[in-house]
Structures are given as C-alpha cells and as structure tokens.
C-alpha positions in Angstrom: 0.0 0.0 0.0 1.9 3.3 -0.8 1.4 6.5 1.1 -0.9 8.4 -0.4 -3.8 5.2 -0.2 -2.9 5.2 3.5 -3.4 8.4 4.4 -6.8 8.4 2.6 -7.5 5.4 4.5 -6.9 6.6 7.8 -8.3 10.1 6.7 -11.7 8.3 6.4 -11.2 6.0 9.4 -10.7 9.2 11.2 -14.3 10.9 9.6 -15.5 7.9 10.7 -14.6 8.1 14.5 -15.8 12.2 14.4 -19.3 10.7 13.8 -19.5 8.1 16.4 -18.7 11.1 18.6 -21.0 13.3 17.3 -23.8 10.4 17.8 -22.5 8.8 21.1 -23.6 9.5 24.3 -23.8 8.0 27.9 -27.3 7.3 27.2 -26.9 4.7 24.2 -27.4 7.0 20.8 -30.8 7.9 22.1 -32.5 10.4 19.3 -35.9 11.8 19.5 -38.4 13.1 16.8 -39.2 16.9 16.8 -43.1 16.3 16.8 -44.7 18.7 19.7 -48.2 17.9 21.7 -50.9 20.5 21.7 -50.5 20.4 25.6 -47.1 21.3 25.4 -45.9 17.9 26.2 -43.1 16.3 24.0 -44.6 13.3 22.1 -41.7 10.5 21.6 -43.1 9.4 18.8 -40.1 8.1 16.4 -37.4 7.5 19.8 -34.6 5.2 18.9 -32.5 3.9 21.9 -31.0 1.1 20.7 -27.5 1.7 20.0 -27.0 -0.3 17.4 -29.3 1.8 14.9 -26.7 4.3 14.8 -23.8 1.6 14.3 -25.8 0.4 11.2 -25.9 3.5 9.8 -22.3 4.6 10.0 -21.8 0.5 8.8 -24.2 1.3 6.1 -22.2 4.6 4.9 -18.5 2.7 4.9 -19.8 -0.4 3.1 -21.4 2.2 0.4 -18.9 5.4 0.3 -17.8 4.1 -2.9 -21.0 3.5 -4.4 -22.7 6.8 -6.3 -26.1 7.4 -5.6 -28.5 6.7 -8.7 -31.2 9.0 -9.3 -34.5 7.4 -9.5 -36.3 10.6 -10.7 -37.2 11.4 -14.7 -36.0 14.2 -16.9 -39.5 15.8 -16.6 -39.1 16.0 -12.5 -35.6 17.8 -12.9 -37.6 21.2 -13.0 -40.2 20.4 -10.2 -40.5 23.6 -8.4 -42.1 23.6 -4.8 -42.9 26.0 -2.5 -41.0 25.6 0.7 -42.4 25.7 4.3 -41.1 26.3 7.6 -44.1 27.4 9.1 -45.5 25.8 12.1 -48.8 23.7 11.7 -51.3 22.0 13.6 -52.2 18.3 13.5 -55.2 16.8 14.4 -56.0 13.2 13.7 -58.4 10.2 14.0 -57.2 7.0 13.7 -58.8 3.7 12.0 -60.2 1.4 14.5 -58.6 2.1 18.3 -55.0 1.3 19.3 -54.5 -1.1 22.2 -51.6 0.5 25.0 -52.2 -0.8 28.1 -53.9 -3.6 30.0 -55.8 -3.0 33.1 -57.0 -5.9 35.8 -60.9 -5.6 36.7 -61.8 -5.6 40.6 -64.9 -7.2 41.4 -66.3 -7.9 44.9 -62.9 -7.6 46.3 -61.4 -9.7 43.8 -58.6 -8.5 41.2 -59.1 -9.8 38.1 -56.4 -10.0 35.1 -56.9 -8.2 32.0 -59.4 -10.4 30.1 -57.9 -9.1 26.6 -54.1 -10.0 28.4 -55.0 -13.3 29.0 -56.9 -13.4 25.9 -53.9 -12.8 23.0 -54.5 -9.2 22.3 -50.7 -7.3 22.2 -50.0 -3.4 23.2 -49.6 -2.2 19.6 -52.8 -3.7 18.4 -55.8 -1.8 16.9 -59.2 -3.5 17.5 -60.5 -3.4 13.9 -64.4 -5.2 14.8 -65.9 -6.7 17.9 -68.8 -9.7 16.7 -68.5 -8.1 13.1 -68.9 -4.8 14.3 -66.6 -2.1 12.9 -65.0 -0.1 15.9 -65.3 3.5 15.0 -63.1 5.4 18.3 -63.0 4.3 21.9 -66.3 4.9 22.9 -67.8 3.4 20.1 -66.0 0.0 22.0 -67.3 0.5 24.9 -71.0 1.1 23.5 -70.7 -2.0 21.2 -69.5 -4.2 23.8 -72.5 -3.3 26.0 -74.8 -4.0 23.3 -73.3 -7.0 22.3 -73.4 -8.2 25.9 -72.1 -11.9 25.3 -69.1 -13.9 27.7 -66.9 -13.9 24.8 -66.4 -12.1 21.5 -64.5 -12.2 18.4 -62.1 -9.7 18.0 -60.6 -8.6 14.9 -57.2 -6.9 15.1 -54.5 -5.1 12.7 -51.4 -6.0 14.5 -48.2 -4.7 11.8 -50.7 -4.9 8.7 -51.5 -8.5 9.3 -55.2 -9.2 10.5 -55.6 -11.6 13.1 -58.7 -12.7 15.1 -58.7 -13.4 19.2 -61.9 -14.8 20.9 -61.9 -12.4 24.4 -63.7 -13.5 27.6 -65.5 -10.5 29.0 -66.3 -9.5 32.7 -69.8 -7.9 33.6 -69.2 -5.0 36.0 -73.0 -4.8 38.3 -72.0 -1.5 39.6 -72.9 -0.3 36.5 -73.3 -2.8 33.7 -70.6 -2.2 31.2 -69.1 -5.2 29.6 -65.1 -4.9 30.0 -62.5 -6.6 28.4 -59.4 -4.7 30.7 -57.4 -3.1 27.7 -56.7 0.8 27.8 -57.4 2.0 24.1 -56.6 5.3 22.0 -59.1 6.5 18.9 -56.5 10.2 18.2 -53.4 12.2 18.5 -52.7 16.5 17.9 -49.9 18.2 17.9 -47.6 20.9 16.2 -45.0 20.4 13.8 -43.3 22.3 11.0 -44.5 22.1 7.4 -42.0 21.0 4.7 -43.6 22.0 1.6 -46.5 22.8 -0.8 -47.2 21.9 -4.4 -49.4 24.2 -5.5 -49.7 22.8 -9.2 -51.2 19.5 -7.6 -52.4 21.0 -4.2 -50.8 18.8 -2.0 -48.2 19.4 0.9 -46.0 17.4 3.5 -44.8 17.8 6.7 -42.6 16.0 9.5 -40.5 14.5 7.9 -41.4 10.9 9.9 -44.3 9.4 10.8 -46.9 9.8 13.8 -46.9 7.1 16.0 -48.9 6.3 19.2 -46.0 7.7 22.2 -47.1 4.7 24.1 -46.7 1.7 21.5 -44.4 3.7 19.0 -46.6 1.4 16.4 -47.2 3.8 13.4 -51.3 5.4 13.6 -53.4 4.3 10.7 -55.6 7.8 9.7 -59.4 7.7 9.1 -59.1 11.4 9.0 -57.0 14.4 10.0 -56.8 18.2 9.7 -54.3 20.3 9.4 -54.3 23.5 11.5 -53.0 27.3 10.9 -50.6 27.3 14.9 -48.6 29.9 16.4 -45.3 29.5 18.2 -45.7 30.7 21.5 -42.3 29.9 23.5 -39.0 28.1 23.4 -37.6 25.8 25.5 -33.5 25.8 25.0 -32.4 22.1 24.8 -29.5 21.0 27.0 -27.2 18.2 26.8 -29.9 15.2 28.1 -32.8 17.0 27.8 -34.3 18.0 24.2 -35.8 21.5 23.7 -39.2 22.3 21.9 -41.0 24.3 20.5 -44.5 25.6 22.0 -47.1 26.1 20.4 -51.3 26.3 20.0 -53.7 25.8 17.2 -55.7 28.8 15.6 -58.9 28.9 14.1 -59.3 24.8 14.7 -62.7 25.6 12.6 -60.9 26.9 9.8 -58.6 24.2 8.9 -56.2 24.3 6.0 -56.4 21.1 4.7 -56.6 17.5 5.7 -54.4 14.7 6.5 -54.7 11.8 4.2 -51.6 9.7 4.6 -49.0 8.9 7.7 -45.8 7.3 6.7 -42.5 6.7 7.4 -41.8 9.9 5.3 -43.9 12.0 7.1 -48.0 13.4 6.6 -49.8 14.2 3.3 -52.7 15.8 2.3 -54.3 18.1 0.5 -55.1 22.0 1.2 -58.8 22.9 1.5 -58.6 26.8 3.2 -55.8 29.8 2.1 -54.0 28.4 -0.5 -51.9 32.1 -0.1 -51.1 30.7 2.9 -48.3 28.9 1.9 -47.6 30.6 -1.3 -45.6 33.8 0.4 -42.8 31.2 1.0 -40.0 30.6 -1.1 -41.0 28.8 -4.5 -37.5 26.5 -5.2 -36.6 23.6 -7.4 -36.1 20.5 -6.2 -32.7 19.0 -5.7 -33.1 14.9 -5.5 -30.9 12.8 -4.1 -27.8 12.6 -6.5 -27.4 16.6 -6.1 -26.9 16.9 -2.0 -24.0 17.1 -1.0 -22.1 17.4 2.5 -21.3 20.6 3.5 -22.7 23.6 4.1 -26.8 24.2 4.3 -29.6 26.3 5.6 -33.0 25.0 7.3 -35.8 27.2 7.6 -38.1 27.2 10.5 -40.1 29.1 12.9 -39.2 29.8 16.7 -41.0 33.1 17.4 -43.7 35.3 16.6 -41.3 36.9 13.4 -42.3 33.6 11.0 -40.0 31.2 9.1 -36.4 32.2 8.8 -33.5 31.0 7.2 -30.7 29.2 9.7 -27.5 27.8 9.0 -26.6 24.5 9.2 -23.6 21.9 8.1 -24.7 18.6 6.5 -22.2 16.2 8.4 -22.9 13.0 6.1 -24.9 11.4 3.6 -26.3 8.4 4.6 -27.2 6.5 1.2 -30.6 4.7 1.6 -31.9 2.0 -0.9 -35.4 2.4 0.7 -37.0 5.3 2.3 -37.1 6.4 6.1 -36.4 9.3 8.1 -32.7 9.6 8.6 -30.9 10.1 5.4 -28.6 12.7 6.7 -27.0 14.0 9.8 -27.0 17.4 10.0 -25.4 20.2 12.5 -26.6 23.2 13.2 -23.8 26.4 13.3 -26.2 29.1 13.0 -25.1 31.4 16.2 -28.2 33.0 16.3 -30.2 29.5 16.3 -27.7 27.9 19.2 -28.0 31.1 21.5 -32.0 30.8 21.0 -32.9 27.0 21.0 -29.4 25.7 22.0 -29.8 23.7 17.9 -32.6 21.5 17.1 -35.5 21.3 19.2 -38.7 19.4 19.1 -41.5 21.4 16.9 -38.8 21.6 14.1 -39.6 18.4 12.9 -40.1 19.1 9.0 -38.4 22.5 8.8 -37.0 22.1 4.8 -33.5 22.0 4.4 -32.3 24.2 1.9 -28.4 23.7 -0.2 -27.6 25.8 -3.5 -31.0 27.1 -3.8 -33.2 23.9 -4.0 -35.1 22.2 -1.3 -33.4 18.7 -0.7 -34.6 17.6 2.5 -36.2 18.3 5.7 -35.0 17.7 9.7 -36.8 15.1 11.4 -34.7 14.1 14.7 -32.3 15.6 17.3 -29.8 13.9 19.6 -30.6 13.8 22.8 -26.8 14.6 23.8 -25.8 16.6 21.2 -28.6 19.3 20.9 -27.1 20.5 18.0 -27.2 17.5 15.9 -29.9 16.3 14.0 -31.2 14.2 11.1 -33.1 14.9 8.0 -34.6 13.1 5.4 -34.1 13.6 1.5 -36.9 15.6 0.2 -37.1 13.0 -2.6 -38.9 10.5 0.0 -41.6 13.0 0.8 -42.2 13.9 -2.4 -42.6 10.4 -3.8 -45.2 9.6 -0.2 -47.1 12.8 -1.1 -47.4 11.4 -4.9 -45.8 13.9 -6.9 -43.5 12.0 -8.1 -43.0 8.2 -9.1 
C-alpha cells in the first residue's frame, strides 16, 4: 500500500470516528423526533434507543462510500419547483379502529381480576378493527358496542403490523354499572404541532414532518381515518441542553378553519391536501427541487419558525450522507452552526420536525430528529422521500 492510499484510508477512518462522537452519548445513541403535543408535552413518537441503529448506519455509509447514488427521478421531474415551508402547523387526527396500550386488571367484589384481553392474546400495539363483526369506530364506540353485544366472549378482529388476526376475548360484567369490560386501555387520536415541509401548488398537495406519527405509548405507526391540518402559532421556546431536548410551543388557531386535511402517515412523514388559504403557503419561497444525486455534504440552511417573526433562514452543516436503498427518516445528519439558532434554541429542538432543508437554492430535505446529547445534531430526510409519499413524483 503506498502513502498516499494510506493516508486516505486513515483520513476516512478518522471521519469515521468524528461521527461516532457526534452520535454517542452515555445514554446509548438515544434520538428523539421533533413532533410537539398541543399540551405542550413532548410526544416521543419516532425515539430510537437502541444503540445499534446508529452503528448500522455509519456501517451502512462505509460499506457504500464508494458506491454513487443513482437517481431514480425522470427528466420531466428535474424542473419540479415547490414552495418551501417552515411554518408551524397544527395536526389533528383520527385513527382507523382504536390502538391497544395498556392492559388494566378488573376488581370485582374484592377480587382483582387479570386483563381479560391479556389473557386473551390481544398485544399493546394492536388496533381493535371489529368486535362480533362490528366495525369499531373510536373508543367509545367500543365501549358502547361491547354493551350491546353483551355476550361472555367475543371475536375480536385486530390489525397487528398490517397483518389481521382474530382473538376470541372473555369479558367480565361489572354490576355497579353494567358495562361489559374486556381490561385493555385504548386510543381513537393524537394532535400536535410540527413544521410544514412543503407545498405543491400545481397539484395542491403538501407534507410535513418528515417521519411518521406514532402512538407515544406503543411507538406502532397510527393508521388515519381522517386528519386536519391547523394554521398554529409559536408561542415559547424551551432551549435544549445536553440530556434534555428543547421544543417548540405552540397552540392551534382557528381549529374551525382548517387548512387542509391529513390523508396519509408514513415513514416519510403526513400528506394531504389543502382545502382553506392556499396564499397561505404561497408567500414562502417557491425553489426547485434537488433529489438525491445533487446533496452534497457541507454547508446548508434549514428554515423554521421559533417566534412570533415567521420562518427564517438558519445555517446548518450537512455532516454525512447516509445513502438509503429504501426510504425512512434519517438520510442525513446534519449540524446546526447558525449562532443565532444555538444562542436561541441551543440547535434542534422538538416542533422543528419538517423545517426544509435548503443547499444551492433547492429544497433537498427536511430535519426530522435531534440527539438527545448533542442538541445541536440532527437528522433529515431527502426531500425526494416525501415527495414520492405525497405522490408527486413516481
């Protein structure tokens, strides 16, 4: 091996090792997703604490650093021009069926009973699809079919990971006052606050955050019967620290006036369509769209929203690529150098989650987590995802 391949080698080796110290911490490589809860409380709802995630993807990157990344966009998407967002939004949505997360033990006459749906088969994760043939429409839709139903043991239907699957439940008669209970603690919705990535005006559809909602208790991805999408302010900042994330808080405005709906959750982020102010969105910058083969690491801009001034341009460094054959949330770790942004929100902070990330004039990408020790690093997600989620592009 001569010199010059050596010191390449152990030049990489060495970018290699920056990484895992940008990423490590004495918590195991714990990130968190930048979604925000109407109440102000921080909804984990993408959390990765499994250190080996991280490993992979560094693996991933040194296995492929010699492989180019193919484009898998056509000559008539090289000109696709998109409004870019940055401006906070509201999310409110239903889900299909109701999601099981916890269990709960009956108490009758004295006597504590176990979870009926425990013992039965049903799995925290699990959304109750039908009861007897009965579609479930939210939680107390459940409770009311159950009681009308009124046998000792029914035949429920559940989605559990996209595969349907059928339990027979023994139920327990409460005299106090005659509800039928099967012991499972169930969720029908979700709402929150998170940053909006971009709007297509020629097809009137949009996306936002980047990854997908998921129930904070189960982390199991929420199926949508309907959602809206809500005009929000940005009321205060909370500065994240080393160990403890900041975020971003905000509140919904004019809930009866919503500005679209939300027609698809997925591992890319939301989708819909807008139904209210189309102008809305149309004050923000209109960019071309720079896919996958064009981003490049190095310096960047994200543009986001953490005060009463509106979306604003921030600058950020894109630390590495992180080539992905199929899509998800972290394509990208990025770090933010913006002094301005790190004296206000100490770097990422939950709310940003879908704040686009802008290089050489195109919108590439948006940010979708923060590390929990290293405020100031993040990931995004190439824009090229989203776009294909949202259906804009094949």
């Amino acid at each position: 091996m001569n010199k010059k391949k050596f010191f390449n080698k152990l030049n990489f080796m060495l970018i290699l090792l920056g990484l895992f110290l940008y990423v490590s911490s004495s918590i195991s490589y714990e990130s968190k997703s930048l979604y925000l809860s109407k109440s102000n409380n921080i909804l984990p709802l993408t959390t990765s604490k499994n250190a080996n995630n991280e490993k992979k993807l560094i693996n991933k990157y040194k296995e492929t650093e010699k492989t180019s990344i193919k484009p898998t966009f056509s000559k008539t998407n090289e000109d696709l021009k998109i409004y870019a967002g940055g401006n906070p939004v509201g999310v409110k949505i239903s889900t299909e069926g109701v999601i099981v997360v916890g269990y709960s033990n009956i108490t009758i006459n004295d006597k504590i009973l176990e979870s009926p749906g425990k013992l039965g088969g049903i799995e925290l994760g699990d959304t109750i699809i039908k009861i007897d043939n009965f579609k479930i429409q939210d939680s107390k839709d459940l409770s009311n079919k159950l009681k009308k139903i009124n046998k000792q043991e029914v035949n429920i239907e559940i989605n559990r990971k996209g595969e349907i699957v059928n339990k027979k439940i023994k139920t327990i008669k409460v005299a106090e006052d005659e509800s039928i209970k099967i012991g499972l603690w169930v969720r029908d919705s979700t709402a929150g606050v998170g940053t909006m990535t971009f709007y297509d005006v020629k097809n009137n559809k949009y996306g936002a955050l980047g990854h997908p909602i998921t129930d904070n208790d189960t982390n199991v991805l929420l199926n949508v019967k309907d959602g809206k999408l809500i005009k929000s302010s940005i009321i205060s900042v909370k500065k994240g620290e080393k160990g403890a994330p900041g975020e971003l808080k905000g509140i919904f405005i004019s809930e009866e006036n919503p500005l679209g709906n939300v027609k698809n959750n997925t591992q890319c982020g939301i989708f819909g369509e807008i139904d209210g102010n189309k102008n809305y969105f149309r004050n923000q910058n209109y960019l071309k769209v720079g896919f996958r083969d064009e981003v490049k690491e190095g310096k960047a801009q994200i543009i986001t929203t953490i005060d009463e001034e509106g979306p604003k341009a921030y600058d950020i460094e894109i630390i590495k690529l992180l080539p992905q054959d199929i899509p998800g949330p972290k394509s990208m770790v990025i770090k933010v150098t913006d002094e301005e942004l790190l004296k206000k929100t100490g770097g990422i902070v939950q709310g940003m989650s879908g704040s686009p990330i802008i290089q050489d004039k195109k919108i590439i990408g948006a940010v979708t987590h923060v590390l929990v020790n290293k405020p100031d690093v993040g990931y995004g997600i190439y824009i090229e995802w989203m776009l294909k989620d949202a259906g804009i592009i094949n």
